[in-house]
C-alpha positions in Angstrom: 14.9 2.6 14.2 15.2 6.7 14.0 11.9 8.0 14.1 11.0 9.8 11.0 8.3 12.8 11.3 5.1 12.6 12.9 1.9 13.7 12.1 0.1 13.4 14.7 3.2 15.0 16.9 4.3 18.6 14.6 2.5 20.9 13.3 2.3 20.5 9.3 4.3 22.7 7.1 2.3 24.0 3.8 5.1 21.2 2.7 4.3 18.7 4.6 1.0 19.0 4.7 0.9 17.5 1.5 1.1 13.7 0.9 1.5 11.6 -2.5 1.4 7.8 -2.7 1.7 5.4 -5.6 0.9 2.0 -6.5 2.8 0.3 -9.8 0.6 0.6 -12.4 -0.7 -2.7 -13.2 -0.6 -4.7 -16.7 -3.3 -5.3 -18.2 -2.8 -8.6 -19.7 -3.4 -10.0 -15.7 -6.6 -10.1 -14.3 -6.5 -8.8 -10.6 -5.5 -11.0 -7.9 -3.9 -10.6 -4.6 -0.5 -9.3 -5.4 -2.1 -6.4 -7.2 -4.6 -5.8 -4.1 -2.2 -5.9 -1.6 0.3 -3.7 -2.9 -3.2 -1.2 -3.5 -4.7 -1.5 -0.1 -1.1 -0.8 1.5 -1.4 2.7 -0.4 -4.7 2.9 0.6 -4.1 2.1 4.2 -1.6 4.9 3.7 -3.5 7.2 2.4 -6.5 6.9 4.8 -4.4 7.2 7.5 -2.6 10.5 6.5 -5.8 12.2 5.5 -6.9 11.3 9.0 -3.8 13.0 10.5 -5.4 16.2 8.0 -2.7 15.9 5.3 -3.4 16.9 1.5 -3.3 13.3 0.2 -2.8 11.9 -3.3 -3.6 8.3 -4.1 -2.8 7.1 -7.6 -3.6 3.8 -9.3 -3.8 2.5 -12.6 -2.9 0.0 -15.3 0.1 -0.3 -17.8 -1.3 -0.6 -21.4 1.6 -0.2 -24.0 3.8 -3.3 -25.3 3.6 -5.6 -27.9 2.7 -8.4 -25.5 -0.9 -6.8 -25.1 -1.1 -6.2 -28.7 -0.6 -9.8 -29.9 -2.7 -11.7 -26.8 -5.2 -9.0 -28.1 -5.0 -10.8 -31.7 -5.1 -14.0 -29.9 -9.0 -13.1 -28.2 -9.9 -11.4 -31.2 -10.2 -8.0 -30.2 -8.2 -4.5 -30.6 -5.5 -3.4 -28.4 -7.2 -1.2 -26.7 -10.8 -3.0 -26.4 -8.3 -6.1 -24.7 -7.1 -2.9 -22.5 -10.4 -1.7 -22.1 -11.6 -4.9 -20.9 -9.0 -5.7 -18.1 -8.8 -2.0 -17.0 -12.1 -2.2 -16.4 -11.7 -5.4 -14.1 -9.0 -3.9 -12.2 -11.4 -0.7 -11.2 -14.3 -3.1 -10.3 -12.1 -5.1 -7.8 -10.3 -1.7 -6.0 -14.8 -0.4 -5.9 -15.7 -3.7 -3.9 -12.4 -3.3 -1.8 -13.0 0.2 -1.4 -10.2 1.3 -2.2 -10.0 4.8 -2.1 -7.6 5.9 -5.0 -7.8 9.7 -6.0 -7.1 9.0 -9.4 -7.1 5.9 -11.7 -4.5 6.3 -14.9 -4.3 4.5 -18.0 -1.5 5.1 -20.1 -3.2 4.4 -23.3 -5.5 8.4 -21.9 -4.0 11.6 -24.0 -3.4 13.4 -20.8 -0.5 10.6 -20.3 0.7 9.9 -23.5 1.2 13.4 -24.2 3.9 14.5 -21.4 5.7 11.4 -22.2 5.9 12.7 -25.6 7.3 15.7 -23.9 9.8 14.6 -21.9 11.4 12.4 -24.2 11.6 15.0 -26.6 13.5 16.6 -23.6 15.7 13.8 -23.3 16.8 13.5 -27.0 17.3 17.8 -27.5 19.6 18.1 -24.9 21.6 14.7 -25.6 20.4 12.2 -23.0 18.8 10.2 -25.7 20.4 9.3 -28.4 19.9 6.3 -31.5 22.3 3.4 -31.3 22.3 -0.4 -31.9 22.1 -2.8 -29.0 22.7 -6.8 -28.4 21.2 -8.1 -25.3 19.3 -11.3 -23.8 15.8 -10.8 -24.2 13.8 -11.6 -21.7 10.1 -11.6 -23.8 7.7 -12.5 -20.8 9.4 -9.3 -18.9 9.9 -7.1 -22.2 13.3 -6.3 -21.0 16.8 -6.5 -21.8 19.3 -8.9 -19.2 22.7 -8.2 -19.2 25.3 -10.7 -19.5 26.0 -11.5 -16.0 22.1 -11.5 -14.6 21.4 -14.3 -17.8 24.1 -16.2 -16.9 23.3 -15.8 -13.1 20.0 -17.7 -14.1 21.1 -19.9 -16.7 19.6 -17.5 -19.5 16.2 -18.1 -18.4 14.0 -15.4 -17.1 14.7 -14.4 -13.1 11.0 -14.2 -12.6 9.1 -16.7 -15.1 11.9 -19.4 -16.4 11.2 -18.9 -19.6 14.3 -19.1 -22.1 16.0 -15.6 -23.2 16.7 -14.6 -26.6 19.4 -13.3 -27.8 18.7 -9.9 -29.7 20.2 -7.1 -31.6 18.4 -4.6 -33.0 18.4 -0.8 -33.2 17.1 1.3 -30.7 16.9 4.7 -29.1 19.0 4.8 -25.6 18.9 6.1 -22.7 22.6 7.7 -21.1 21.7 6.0 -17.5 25.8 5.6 -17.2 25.9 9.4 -17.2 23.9 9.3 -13.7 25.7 6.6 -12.1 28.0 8.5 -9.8 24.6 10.8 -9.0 22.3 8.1 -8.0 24.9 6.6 -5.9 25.2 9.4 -3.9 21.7 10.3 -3.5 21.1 6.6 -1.9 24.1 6.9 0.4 22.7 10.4 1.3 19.5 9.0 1.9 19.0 6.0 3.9 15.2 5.8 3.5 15.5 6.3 -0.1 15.0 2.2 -0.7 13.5 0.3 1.7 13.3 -2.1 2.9 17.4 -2.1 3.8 17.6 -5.9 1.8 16.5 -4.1 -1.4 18.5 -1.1 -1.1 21.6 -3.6 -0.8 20.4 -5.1 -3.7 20.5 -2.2 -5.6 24.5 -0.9 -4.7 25.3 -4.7 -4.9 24.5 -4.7 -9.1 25.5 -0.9 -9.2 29.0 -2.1 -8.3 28.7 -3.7 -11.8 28.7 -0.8 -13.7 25.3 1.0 -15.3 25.1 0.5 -18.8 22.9 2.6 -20.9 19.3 1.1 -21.6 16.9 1.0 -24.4 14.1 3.6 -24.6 12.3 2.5 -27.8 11.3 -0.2 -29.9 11.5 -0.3 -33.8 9.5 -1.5 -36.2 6.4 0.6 -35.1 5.6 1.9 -38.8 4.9 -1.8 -40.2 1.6 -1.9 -38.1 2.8 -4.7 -36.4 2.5 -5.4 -32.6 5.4 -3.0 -32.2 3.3 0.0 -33.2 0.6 -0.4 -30.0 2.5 2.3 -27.8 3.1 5.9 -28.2 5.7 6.9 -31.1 9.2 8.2 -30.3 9.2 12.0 -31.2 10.1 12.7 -34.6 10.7 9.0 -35.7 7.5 7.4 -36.0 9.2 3.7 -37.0 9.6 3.8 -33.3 7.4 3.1 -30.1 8.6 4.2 -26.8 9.7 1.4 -24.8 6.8 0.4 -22.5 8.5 0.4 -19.1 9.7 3.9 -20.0 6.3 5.1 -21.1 5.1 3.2 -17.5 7.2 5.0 -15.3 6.5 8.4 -16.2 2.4 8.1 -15.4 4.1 8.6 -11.8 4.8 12.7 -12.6 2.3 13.1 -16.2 -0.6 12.3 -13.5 0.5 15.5 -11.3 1.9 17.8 -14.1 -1.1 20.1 -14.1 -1.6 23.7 -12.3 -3.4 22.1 -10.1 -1.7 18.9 -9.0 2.2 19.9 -9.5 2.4 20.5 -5.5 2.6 17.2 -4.8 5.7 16.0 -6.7 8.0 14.5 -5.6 6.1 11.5 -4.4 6.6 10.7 -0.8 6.2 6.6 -1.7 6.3 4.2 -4.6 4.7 1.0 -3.0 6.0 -1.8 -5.6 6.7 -5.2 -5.6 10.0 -6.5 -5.5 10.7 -7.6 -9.3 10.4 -4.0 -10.3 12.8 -2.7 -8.0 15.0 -1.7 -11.0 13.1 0.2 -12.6 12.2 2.4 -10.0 15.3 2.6 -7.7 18.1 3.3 -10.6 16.5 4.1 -14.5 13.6 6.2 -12.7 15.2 8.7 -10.5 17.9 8.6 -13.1 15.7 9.5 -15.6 13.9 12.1 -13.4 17.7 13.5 -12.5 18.2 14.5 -16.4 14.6 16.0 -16.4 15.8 18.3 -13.4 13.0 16.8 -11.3 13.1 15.9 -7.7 13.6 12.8 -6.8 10.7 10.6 -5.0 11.4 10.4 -1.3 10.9 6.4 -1.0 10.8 3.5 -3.4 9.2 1.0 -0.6 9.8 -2.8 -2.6 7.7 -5.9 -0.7 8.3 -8.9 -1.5 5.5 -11.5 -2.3 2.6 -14.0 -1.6 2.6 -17.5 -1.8 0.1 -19.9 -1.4 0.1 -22.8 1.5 4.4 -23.2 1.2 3.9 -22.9 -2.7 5.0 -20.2 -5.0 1.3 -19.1 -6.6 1.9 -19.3 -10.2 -1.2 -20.0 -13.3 0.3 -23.6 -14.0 -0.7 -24.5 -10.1 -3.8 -22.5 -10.4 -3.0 -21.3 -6.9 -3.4 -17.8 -7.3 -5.3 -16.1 -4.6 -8.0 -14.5 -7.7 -10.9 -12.3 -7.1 -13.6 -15.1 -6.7 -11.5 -15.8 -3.4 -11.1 -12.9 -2.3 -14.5 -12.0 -2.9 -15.7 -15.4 -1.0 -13.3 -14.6 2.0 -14.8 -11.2 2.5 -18.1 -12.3 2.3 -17.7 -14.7 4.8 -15.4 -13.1 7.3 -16.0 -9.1 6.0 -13.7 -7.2 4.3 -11.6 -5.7 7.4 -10.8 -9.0 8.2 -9.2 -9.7 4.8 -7.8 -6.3 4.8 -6.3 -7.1 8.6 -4.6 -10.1 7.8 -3.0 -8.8 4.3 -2.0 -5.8 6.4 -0.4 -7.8 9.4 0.6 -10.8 8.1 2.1 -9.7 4.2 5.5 -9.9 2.9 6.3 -6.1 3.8 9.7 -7.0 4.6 12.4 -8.6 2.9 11.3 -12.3 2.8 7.6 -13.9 0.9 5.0 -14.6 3.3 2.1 -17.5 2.9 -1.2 -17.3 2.4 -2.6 -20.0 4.4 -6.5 -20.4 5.5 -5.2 -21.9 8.8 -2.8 -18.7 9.7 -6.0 -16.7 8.4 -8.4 -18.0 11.1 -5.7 -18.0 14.0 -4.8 -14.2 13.4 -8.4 -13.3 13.1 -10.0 -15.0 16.2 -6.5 -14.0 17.7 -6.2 -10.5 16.6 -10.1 -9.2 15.7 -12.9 -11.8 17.5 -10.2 -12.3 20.7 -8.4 -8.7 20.3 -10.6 -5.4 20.0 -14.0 -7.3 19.1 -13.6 -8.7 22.6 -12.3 -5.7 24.4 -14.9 -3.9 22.9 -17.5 -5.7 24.0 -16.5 -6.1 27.5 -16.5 -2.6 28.7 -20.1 -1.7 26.4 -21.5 -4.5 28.4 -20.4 -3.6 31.7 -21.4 -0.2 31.0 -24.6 -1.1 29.9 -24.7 -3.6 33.0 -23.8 -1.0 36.0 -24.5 2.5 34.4 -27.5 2.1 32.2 -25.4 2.6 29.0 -24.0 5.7 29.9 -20.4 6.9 30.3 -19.6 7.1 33.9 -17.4 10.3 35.1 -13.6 9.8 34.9 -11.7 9.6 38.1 -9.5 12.9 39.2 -6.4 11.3 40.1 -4.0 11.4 37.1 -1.4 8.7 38.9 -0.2 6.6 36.4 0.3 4.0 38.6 -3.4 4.0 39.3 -4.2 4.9 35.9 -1.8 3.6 33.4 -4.3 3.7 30.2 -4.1 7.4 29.7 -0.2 7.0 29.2 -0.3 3.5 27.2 -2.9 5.4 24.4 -0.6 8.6 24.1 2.4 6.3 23.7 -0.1 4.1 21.2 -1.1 7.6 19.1 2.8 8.6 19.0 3.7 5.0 17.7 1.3 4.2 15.2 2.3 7.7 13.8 5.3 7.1 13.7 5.7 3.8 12.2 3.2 4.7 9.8 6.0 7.8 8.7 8.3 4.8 8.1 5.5 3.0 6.1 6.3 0.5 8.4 2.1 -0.7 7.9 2.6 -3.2 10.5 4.1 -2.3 13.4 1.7 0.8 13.8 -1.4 -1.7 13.5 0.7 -3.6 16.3 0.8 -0.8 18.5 -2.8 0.1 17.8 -3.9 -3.0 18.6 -2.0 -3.2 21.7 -3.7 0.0 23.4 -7.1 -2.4 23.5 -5.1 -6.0 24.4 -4.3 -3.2 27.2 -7.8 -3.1 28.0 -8.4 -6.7 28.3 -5.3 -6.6 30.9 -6.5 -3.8 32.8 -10.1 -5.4 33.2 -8.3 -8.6 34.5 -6.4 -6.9 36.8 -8.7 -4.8 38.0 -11.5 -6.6 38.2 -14.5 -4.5 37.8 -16.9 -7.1 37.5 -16.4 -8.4 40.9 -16.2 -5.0 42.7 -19.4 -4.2 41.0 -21.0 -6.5 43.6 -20.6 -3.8 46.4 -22.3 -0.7 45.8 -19.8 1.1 48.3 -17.4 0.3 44.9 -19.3 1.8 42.4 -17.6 4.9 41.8 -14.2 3.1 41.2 -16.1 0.6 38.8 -16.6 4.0 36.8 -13.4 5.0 37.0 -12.2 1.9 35.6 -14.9 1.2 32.7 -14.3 5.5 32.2 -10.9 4.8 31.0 -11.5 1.9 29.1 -14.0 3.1 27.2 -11.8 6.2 26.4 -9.1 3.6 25.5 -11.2 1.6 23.3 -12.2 5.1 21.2 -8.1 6.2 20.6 -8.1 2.7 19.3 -10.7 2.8 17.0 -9.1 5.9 15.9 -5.9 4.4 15.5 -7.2 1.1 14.0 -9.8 3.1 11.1 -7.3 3.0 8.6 -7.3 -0.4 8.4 -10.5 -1.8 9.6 -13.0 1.7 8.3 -16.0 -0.4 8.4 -16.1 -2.0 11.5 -14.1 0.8 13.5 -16.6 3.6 11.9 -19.3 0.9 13.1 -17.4 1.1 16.6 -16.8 4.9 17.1 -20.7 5.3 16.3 -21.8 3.0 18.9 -20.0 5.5 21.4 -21.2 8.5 19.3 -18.2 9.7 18.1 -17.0 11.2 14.8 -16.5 8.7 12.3 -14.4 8.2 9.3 -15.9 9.0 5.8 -15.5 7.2 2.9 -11.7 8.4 2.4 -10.6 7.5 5.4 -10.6 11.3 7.0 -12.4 12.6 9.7 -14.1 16.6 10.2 -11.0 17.2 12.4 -7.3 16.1 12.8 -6.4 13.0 14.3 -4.3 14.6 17.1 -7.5 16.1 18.3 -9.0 13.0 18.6 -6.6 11.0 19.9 -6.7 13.2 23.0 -7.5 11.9 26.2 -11.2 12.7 27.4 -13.5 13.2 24.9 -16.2 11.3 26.2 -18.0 13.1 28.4 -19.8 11.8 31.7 -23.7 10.7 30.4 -22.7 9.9 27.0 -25.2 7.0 25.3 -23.0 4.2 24.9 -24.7 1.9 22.6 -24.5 -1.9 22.1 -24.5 -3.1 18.8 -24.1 -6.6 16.8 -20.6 -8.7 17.4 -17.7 -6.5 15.9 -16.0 -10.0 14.4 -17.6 -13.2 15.8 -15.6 -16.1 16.2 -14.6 -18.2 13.0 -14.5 -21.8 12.9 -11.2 -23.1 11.4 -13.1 -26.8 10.9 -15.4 -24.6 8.5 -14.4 -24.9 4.8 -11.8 -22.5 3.1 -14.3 -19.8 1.5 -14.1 -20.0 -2.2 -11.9 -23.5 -2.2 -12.9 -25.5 -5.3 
C-alpha cells in the first residue's frame, strides 16, 4: 500500500494543517444503536488522533430531519414534525456525551443556518440550468425514499436492496437534477484519484453501475402546498408546491456547516465516513452535484460495511440490534475503551460485515487490553517499583540496536500508526501501536530482568532494560490515546507525562512526543489500579435479556 502523508513525519502546510471529518448525518426516525456509533467513534478516533499530530481539526455530526417518512410516523406518536425530530435528535446527542464523542459541531437540518444555503445553492442549480422541471416514472423504494432504476428493481426482484420491502411503481412530476451532464467528469476524477472511494470493493462498485449509464435524478417532491406530509422539508426556490428532496437537502449539511468566514478553510472535506448503503449518494450525485456548484471535491468517501449480530443480520424484527441499553451495560462493565477497542479493531472497515459476538468480545479484550498493554504496563511499573524505588532508572549509552532494539521498533511504531491513520486505515495503525508494547512483553522475556535482578553486580543493565521499556510503554500510550483516552491518559499520568485533554490533543505535537527519551533518570513512576483486569467469558453477556 503507497503510503499517503504523514503527520507525524512533514512538517504541516497552512493546507494541510487543516483537517475535516464527517459522519452521515443520521435519521431521526432511528434511535441510536451501534451502526450509528461506530461509524461516529471512527471520525472521532480520527479526529483525536490528528489533533494530536497538532492539525486544525473539524468534526461534524448530526441528524437528517426532512422527509415525509418523519412527518407521518410523527402523526402516528401524536406529535409535530419537528417535536418527533426534537425528540430523537436529542437521543442521538445524549449517546455521542456518554461515549465522548468529541464532535466540533452537531447539525440538524431542520436549523436556519442549514436550510438556508440549501436554498441557495439550488437556486444556483436551477439559474444556470442544472435543474430543471420534468416528469419522472420510477420504482419507488418508500422505506429508502428513493427512486430504483429498472435494472437495480429487477436485480432484487422489485423489493428494496436494503429492507425487502415491495417497490412502487411511480410517476409524478418533479424538479431534476442533470447528474448525466457530469458523467464523463466524475469518471475521470475517480480514475485520477485512487483514494477517492475506498475501500477498493466500493469504488468497483461504483464504475461497475456507472458503466450503466447516469440518468438524471429527482431533486424535489410535489405536493408540498396541500400541507400534507410532503410539505415537512424545505420548499424548492420559487415554487412552493414543492419540497426539496430529502437526500438532496442531506447531503449539502456536509458544505452549509463550513460556509461561514470563519469555517470555509476547511472545505473540501478530507473524509466522509459512511456506511455502505449510502455509497451512492456520496460517491456519484454528491461530488456531481458539488462539480456544478464549482466546489472542490471531498478527498475520500471512506464506505464500511456493517454489524451483525452472533452470524445474524441485526434487524428490529429479530430484536438483535446492538441498542444503547447494551452498549451502555457493556461499558459499564468492561469501560468504555474496551467497547471502543473492539468496535475499532474488530468492525467491518473493510469490504465484508463483521459480527458482534460476546465471545469474540472477551477473547480480543483479555487478548488485546488485560493480556496486551494492561499487562505490559504493569510489568515494567512493578519491576521499577521493585528494584528502583519507583523511579526511572538512567538509560544505557550504547545505541546498538542489536542490544537495544526498542528504540527502533517505537520510531517504526510512530511512523506506522501515522501512516495508516493517513489511509484511515483505523485498524492497522492501532495494530502497530499495539505491537510496540507486545514488544515489551518479548523483550522482558528475552531479557529477563527479573532474574538478573538477583545479582546486584547486574543492576545497572536491569535499568537499562526496564529504562527502555518504560520509554516504550509511554510512545504507546501516545500512540494508543486516540483510541483508548481514558485509560491511556490514566497511563501517561502514572509516569507523569502530558496527557490528552478532552479532544484528544495534547499542549504539544505528537512528533515531539513520540521521541525517544523523554523520561528522565529519577522520574516518580507511579503504580496505579489494573489498566483492564481480566474478564470472565463464563460471566453473563452485559445487558442480555
Amino acid at each position: 500500500m503507497a503510503l499517503a502523508y504523514n503527520p507525524l513525519m512533514s512538517e504541516p502546510s497552512t493546507t494541510r494543517d487543516r483537517f475535516y471529518v464527517t459522519t452521515p448525518i443520521y435519521y431521526v426516525n432511528d434511535r441510536p444503536h451501534v451502526g450509528h456509533c461506530y461509524s461516529t467513534l471512527l471520525a472521532d478516533t480520527v479526529a483525536r488522533f490528528m489533533r494530536a499530530s497538532g492539525r486544525d481539526v473539524f468534526f461534524l455530526t448530526g441528524t437528517d430531519e426532512h422527509s415525509e417518512r418523519v412527518a407521518s410516523r410523527a402523526a402516528e406518536e401524536g406529535m409535530t414534525p419537528i417535536q418527533w425530530a426534537d425528540r430523537n435528535a436529542g437521543l442521538f446527542k445524549e449517546a455521542f456525551a456518554k461515549l465522548g464523542f468529541t464532535n466540533d459541531d452537531f447539525i440538524r437540518t431542520t436549523e436556519s443556518r442549514h436550510k438556508d444555503l440549501v436554498t441557495r445553492y439550488v437556486r444556483t442549480l436551477l439559474e444556470q440550468g442544472d435543474v430543471y422541471l420534468g416528469e419522472y416514472s420510477g420504482w419507488w423504494d418508500h422505506s429508502q425514499e428513493e427512486y430504483l432504476t429498472e435494472t437495480v428493481a429487477r436485480e432484487h426482484g422489485f423489493k428494496s436492496p436494503v429492507t425487502g420491502k415491495d417497490l412502487v411503481k411511480r410517476t409524478e412530476k418533479n424538479y431534476f437534477f442533470r447528474l448525466a451532464r457530469y458523467q464523463d467528469r466524475l469518471l475521470r476524477h475517480i480514475n485520477e484519484n485512487p483514494g477517492f472511494i475506498r475501500p477498493e470493493a466500493r469504488k468497483n462498485e461504483v464504475l461497475g453501475r456507472l458503466r450503466d449509464g447516469l440518468q438524471d435524478v429527482p431533486v424535489s417532491r410535489g405536493g408540498a402546498g396541500d400541507g400534507g406530509a410532503a410539505a415537512w422539508g424545505i420548499r424548492m426556490p420559487g415554487d412552493e408546491g414543492h419540497s426539496i428532496y430529502v437526500w438532496i437537502d442531506a447531503l449539502f449539511n456536509y458544505l452549509s456547516v463550513v460556509d461561514t468566514r470563519e469555517r470555509r478553510g476547511y472545505w473540501p472535506a478530507d473524509v466522509h465516513l459512511i456506511a455502505k448503503d449510502i455509497l451512492w449518494f456520496h460517491a456519484v450525485i454528491w461530488p456531481c452535484l458539488l462539480m456544478a456548484l464549482g466546489e472542490a471535491l471531498p478527498k475520500c468517501v471512506y464506505a464500511h460495511s456493517f454489524w451483525i449480530r452472533e452470524g445474524r443480520k441485526m434487524s428490529k424484527s429479530l430484536g438483535n440490534f446492538i441498542d444503547m441499553e447494551t452498549i451502555d451495560a457493556y461499558c459499564a462493565r468492561y469501560g468504555t475503551d474496551a467497547l471502543r477497542w473492539y468496535l475499532l479493531t474488530q468492525g467491518p472497515m473493510g469490504a465484508t460485515d463483521a459480527d458482534f459476538s460476546y465471545a469474540k468480545f472477551v477473547e480480543v479484550y483479555n487478548a488485546d487490553l488485560a493480556n496486551g498493554i494492561g499487562n505490559a504496563a504493569s510489568r515494567v511499573v512493578n519491576m521499577i517499583h521493585k528494584y528502583f524505588e519507583g523511579k526511572c532508572p538512567p538509560p544505557p549509552s550504547d545505541s546498538d540496536d542489536n542490544a537495544r532494539p526498542l528504540p527502533g521498533r517505537a520510531r517504526d511504531a510512530a511512523f506506522r500508526v501515522s501512516a495508516c491513520m493517513g489511509e484511515n486505515d483505523i485498524g492497522g495503525a492501532l495494530s502497530a501501536a499495539l505491537g510496540l508494547s507486545n514488544a515489551v512483553d518479548v523483550f522482558i522475556n528475552d531479557t529477563t530482568p527479573f532474574k538478573l535482578a538477583k545479582d546486584p553486580a547486574n543492576m545497572e543493565r536491569v535499568g537499562h532494560i526496564l529504562y527502555d521499556c518504560v520509554e516504550s510503554i509511554r510512545i504507546a500510550s501516545v500512540l494508543l490515546s486516540c483510541a483508548l483516552p481514558e485509560k491511556m491518559g490514566m497511563l501517561l499520568g502514572m509516569m507523569g507525562q502530558p496527557v490528552p485533554m478532552d479532544d484528544g490533543s495534547f499542549e504539544e505535537p505528537m512528533d515531539s512526543l513520540c521521541a525517544w527519551g523523554r523520561l528522565n533518570p529519577g522520574d516518580a513512576i507511579t503504580m496505579g489500579e489494573g489498566l483492564f483486569p481480566r474478564a470472565d467469558g463464563a460471566d453473563p453477556e452485559p445487558g442480555a435479556r
